[in-house]
RODO-2510 file (C-alpha; in nm, 4 decimals, decimal comma):
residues 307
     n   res          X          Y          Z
     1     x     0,0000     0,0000     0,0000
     2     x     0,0977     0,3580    -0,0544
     3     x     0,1904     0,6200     0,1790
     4     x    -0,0863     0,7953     0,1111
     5     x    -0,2882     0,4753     0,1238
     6     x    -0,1716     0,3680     0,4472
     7     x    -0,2308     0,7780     0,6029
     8     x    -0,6115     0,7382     0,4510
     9     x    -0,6611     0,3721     0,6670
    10     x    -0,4293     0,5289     0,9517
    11     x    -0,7548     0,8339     0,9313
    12     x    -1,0180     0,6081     0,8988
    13     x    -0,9416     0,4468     1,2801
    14     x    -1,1046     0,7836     1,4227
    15     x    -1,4127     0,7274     1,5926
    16     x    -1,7521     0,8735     1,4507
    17     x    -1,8810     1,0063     1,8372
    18     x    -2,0842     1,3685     1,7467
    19     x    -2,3063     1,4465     1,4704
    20     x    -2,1761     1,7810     1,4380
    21     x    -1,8296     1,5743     1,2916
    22     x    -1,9874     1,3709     1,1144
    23     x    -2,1762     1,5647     0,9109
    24     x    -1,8201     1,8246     0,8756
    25     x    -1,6453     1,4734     0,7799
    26     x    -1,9675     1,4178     0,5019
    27     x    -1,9423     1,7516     0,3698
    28     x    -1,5707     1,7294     0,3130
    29     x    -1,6326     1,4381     0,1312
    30     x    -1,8761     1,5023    -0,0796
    31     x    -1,7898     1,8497    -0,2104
    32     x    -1,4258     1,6487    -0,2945
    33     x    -1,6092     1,3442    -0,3899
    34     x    -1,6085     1,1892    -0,7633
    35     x    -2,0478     1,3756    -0,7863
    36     x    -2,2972     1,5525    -0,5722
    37     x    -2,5043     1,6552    -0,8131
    38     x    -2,9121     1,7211    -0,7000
    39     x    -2,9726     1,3808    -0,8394
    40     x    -2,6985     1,1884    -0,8308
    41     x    -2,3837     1,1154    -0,5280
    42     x    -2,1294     0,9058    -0,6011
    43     x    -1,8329     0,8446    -0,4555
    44     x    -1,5516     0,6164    -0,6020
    45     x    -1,2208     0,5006    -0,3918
    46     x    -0,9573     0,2253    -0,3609
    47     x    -0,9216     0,2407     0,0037
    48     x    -1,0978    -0,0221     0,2072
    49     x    -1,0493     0,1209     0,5189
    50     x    -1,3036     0,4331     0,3489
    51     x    -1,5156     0,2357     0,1751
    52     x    -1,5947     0,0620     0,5348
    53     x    -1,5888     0,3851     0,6800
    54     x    -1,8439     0,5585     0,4570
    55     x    -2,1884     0,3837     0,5397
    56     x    -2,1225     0,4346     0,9534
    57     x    -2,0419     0,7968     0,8211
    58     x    -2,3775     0,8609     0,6372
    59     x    -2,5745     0,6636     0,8883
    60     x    -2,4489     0,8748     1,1793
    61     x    -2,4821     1,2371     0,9882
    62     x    -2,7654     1,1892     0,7356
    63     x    -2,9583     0,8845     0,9035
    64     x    -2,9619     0,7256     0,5765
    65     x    -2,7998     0,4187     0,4242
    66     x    -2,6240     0,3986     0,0404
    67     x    -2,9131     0,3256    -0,2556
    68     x    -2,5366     0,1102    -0,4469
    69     x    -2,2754    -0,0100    -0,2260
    70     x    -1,9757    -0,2180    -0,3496
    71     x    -2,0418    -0,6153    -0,3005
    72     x    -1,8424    -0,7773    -0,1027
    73     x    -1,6972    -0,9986    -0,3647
    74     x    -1,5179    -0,6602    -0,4736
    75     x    -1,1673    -0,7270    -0,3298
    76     x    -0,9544    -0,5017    -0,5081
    77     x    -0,9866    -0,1701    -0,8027
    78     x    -1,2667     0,0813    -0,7621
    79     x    -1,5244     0,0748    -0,4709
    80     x    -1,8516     0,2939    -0,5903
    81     x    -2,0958     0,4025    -0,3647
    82     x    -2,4524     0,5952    -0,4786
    83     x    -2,6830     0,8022    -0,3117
    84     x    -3,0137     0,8203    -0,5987
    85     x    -3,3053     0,8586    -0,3963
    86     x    -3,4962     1,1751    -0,4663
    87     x    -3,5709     1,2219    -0,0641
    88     x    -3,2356     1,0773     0,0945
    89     x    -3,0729     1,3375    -0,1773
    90     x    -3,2755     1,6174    -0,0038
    91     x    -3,1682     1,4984     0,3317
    92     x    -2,7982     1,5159     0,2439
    93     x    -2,8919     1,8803     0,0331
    94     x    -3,0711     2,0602     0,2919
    95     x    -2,8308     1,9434     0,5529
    96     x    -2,5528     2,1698     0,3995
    97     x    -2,7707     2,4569     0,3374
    98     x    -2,8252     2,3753    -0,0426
    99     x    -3,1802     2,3964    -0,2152
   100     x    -3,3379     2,1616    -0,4770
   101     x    -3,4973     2,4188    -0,6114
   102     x    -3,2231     2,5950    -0,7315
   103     x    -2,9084     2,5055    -0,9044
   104     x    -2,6414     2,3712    -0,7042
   105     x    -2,3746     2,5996    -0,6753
   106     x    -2,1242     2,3894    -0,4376
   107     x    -1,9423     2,5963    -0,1554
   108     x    -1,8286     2,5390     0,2132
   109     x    -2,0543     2,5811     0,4341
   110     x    -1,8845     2,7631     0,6955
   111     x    -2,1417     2,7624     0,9416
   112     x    -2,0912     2,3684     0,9947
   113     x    -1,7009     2,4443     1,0851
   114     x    -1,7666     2,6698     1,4162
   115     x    -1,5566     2,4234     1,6241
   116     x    -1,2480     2,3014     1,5721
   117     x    -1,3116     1,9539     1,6313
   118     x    -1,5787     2,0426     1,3167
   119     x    -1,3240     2,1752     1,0871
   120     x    -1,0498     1,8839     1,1657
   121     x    -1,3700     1,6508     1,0340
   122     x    -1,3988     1,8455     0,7345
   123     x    -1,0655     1,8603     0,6530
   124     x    -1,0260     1,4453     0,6871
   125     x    -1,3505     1,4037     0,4885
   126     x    -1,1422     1,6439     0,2231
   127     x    -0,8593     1,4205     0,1942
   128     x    -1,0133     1,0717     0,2163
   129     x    -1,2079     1,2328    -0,0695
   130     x    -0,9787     1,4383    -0,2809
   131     x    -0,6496     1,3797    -0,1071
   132     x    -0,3346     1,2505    -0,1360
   133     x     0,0313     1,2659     0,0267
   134     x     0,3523     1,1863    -0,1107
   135     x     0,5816     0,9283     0,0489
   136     x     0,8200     1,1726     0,2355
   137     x     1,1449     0,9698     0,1144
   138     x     1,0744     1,0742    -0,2161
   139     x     0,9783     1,4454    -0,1375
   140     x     0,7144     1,6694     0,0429
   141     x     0,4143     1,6789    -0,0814
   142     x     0,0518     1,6837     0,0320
   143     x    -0,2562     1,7819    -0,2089
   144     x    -0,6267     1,7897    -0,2167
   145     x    -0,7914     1,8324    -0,5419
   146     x    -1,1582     1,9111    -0,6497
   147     x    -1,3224     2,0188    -0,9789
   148     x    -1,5158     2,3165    -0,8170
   149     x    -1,3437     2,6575    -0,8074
   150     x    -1,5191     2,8191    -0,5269
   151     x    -1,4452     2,5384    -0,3535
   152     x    -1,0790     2,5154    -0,3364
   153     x    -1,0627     2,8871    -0,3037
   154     x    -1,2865     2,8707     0,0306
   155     x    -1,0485     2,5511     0,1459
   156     x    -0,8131     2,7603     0,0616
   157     x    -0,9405     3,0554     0,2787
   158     x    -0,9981     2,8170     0,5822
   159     x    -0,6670     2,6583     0,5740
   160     x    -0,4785     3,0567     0,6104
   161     x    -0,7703     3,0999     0,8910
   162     x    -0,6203     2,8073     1,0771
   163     x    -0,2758     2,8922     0,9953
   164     x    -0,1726     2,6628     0,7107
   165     x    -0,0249     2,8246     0,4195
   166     x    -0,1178     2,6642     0,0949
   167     x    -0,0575     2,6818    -0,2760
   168     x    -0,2887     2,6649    -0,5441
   169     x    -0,3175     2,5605    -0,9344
   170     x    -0,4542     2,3260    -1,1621
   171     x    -0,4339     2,0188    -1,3124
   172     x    -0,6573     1,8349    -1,6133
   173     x    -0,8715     2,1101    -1,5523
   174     x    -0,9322     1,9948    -1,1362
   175     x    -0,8458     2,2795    -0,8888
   176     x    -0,5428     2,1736    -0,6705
   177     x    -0,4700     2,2819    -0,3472
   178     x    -0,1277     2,2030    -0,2485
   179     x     0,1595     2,1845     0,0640
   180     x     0,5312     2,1638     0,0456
   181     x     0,6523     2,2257     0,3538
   182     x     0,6738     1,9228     0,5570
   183     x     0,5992     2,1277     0,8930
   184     x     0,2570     2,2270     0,7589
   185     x     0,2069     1,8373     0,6163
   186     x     0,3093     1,7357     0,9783
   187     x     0,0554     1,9368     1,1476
   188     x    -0,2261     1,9072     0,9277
   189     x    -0,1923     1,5072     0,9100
   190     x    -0,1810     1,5110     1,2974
   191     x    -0,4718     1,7545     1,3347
   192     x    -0,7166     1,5654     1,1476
   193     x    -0,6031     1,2554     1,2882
   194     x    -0,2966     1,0768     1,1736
   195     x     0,0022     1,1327     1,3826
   196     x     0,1702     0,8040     1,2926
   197     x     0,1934     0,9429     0,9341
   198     x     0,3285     1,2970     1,0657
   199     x     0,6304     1,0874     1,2825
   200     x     0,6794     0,8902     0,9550
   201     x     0,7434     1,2183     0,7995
   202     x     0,9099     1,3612     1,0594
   203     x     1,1736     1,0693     1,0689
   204     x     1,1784     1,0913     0,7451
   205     x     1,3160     1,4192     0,7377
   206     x     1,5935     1,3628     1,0544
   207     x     1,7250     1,0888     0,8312
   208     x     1,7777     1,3344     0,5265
   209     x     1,9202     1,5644     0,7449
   210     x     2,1731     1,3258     0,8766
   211     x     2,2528     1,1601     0,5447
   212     x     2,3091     1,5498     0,3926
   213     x     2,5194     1,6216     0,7105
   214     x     2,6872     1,3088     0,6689
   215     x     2,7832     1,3650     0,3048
   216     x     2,8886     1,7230     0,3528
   217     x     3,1370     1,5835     0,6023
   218     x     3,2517     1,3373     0,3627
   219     x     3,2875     1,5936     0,0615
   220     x     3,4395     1,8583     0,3031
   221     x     3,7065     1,5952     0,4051
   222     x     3,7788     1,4915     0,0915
   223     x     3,8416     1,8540     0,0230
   224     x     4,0835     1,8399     0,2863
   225     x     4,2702     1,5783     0,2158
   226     x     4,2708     1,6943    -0,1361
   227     x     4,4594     1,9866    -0,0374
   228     x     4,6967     1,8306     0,2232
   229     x     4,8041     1,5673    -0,0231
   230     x     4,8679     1,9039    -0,2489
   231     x     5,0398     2,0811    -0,0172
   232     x     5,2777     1,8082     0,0531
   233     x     5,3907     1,7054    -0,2974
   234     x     5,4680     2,0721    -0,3293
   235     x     5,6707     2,0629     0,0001
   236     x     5,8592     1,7334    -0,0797
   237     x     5,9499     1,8907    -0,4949
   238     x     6,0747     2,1475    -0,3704
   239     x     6,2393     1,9481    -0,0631
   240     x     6,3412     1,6931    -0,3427
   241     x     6,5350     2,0022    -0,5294
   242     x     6,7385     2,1185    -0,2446
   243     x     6,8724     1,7380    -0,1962
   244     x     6,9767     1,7099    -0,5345
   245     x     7,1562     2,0541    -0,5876
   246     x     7,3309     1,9870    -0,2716
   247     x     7,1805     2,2611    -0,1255
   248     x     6,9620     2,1242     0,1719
   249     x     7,2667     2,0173     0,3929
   250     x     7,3815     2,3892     0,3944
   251     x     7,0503     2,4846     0,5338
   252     x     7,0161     2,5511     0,9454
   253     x     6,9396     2,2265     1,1087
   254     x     6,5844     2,2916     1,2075
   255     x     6,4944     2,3018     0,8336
   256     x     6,7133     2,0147     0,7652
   257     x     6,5064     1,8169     1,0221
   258     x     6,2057     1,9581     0,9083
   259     x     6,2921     1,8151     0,5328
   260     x     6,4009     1,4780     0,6840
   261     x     6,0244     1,4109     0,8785
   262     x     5,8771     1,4714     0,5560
   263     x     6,0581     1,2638     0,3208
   264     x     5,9640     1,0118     0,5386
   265     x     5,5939     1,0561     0,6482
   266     x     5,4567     1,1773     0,3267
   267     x     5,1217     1,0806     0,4018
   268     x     5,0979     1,2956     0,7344
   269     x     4,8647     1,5766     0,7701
   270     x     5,0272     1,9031     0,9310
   271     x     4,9068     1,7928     1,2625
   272     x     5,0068     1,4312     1,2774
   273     x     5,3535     1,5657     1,1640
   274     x     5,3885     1,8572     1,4063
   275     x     5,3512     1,5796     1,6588
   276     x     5,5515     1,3237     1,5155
   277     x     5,8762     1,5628     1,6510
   278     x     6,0326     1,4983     1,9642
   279     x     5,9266     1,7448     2,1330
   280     x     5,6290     1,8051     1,9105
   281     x     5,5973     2,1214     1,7197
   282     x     5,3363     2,3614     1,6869
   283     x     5,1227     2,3427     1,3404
   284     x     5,2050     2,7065     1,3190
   285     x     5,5837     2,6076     1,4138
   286     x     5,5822     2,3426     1,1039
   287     x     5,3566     2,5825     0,8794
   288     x     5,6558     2,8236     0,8852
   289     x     5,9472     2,5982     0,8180
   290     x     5,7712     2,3880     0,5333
   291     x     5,6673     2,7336     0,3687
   292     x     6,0308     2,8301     0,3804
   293     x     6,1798     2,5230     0,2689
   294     x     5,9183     2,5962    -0,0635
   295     x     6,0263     2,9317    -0,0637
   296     x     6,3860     2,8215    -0,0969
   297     x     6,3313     2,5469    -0,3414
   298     x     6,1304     2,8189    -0,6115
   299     x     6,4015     3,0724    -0,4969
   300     x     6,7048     2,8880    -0,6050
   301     x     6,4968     2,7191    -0,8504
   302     x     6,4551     3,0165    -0,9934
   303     x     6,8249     3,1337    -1,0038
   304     x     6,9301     2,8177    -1,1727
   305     x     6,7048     2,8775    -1,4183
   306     x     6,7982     3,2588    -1,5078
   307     x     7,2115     3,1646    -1,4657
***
């Protein structure tokens, strides 16, 4: 199963306790649903955990039962549930402050969402319905996506209200509402009532962070060594030049020592050879003789050269 398959089952474990919910959880779903139409609802999913979840929902905020329901030899593709009744349709109209007597214009009806425990509902109706979330190893990404425009501009609306920042465009002509930051995913997955998918994504996101930490380190040492191994073949040519124009052994016997440790640890960082002297030098100490042993090798190197 999917991430987001396993966050819509993980959602579908809350309890239907107050009417008030379930009818915010109902109208979430249906204005994100596949149709509400005056005389047609129909709602289509691949999730079993919803498709169980769906008939207690109705029952408990409508008092009604589905006119099509999936049979129960349906064990896997698309579950399709229908509402066709001419007075059940009423029910569910009038309930969210619709008329059958007029066209139906679909909008939130804000007036269902005084409490928060009213809007969380809504918002988990909206994604069992019309939502989806991206597997947070691959990237952060949470959606909901309906094919009315005053509806995802009111979800829209009502997501700022609560303090969720969201992004909007569209897709196939659908309306998409949309989240990148995985803060906002966190919170809004835990608020309407998955928290086990908001840890997945937050572990999901200490392990990135670890693994880019970890590879930084890796590049930044490599750096490192890139330039130590550098620096040393510079100091041992130019060490190298001084031995064979018979020049080193008239040097002062500090720098003469100095050339001897590296000739033969090669491989040593500054630091491992500042301490491989007896006593130990300073890496500033070191620093200044290997530059001047350089200095002396280009110097004379130089002279050679122009003679």
């Amino acid at each position: 199963m999917s991430f987001s398959g396993e966050t819509k089952s993980e959602l579908c474990r809350a309890p239907i306790q107050k009417v008030c919910c379930a009818r915010a959880e109902a109208h979430g779903v249906l204005l994100f649903c596949n149709t509400f139409q005056k005389n047609l609802v129909r709602i289509i999913t691949e999730n079993h955990a919803f498709a169980n979840r769906l008939p207690k929902l109705f029952h408990k905020a409508f008092g009604l039962h589905f006119d099509r329901m999936p049979e129960k030899t349906e064990g896997t593709g698309k579950l399709v549930f229908e509402v066709t009744d001419e007075k059940k349709l009423n029910t569910v109209i009038n309930t969210f402050g619709f008329s059958m007597n007029q066209n139906l214009s679909l909008h939130i009806n804000f007036g269902l969402l005084e409490e928060d425990c009213c809007r969380a509902s809504f918002l988990r109706g909206v994604f069992l319905a019309g939502g989806s979330v991206t597997d947070p190893v691959k990237r952060y990404h949470m959606e909901y996506v309906t094919s009315h425009y005053k509806v995802s501009r009111e979800l829209e609306a009502l997501l700022m209200d609560m303090g969720f920042q969201s992004r909007e465009t569209t897709r196939s002509g659908n309306f998409v509402t949309y989240f990148k930051q995985s803060e906002h995913i966190e919170d809004l997955l835990t608020l309407i009532g998955a928290p086990v998918s908001a840890m997945d994504i937050m572990a999901a996101k200490v392990e990135k962070n670890l693994r880019n930490e970890m590879n930084r380190r890796v590049n930044c040492d490599t750096a490192n060594v890139g330039k130590a191994v550098d620096a040393a073949q510079e100091q041992l040519a130019a060490i190298r030049w001084l031995e064979a124009s018979e020049q080193l052994e008239t040097l002062p016997e500090k720098l003469r020592e100095t050339a001897a440790m590296r000739i033969r640890y090669p491989e040593m960082t500054l630091s491992q050879l500042a301490d491989s002297f007896d006593p130990p030098l300073t890496k500033s100490c070191l620093n200044h003789r290997l530059r001047k042993l350089i200095e002396l090798g280009k110097t004379k190197g130089e002279c050679k050269s122009e003679a």
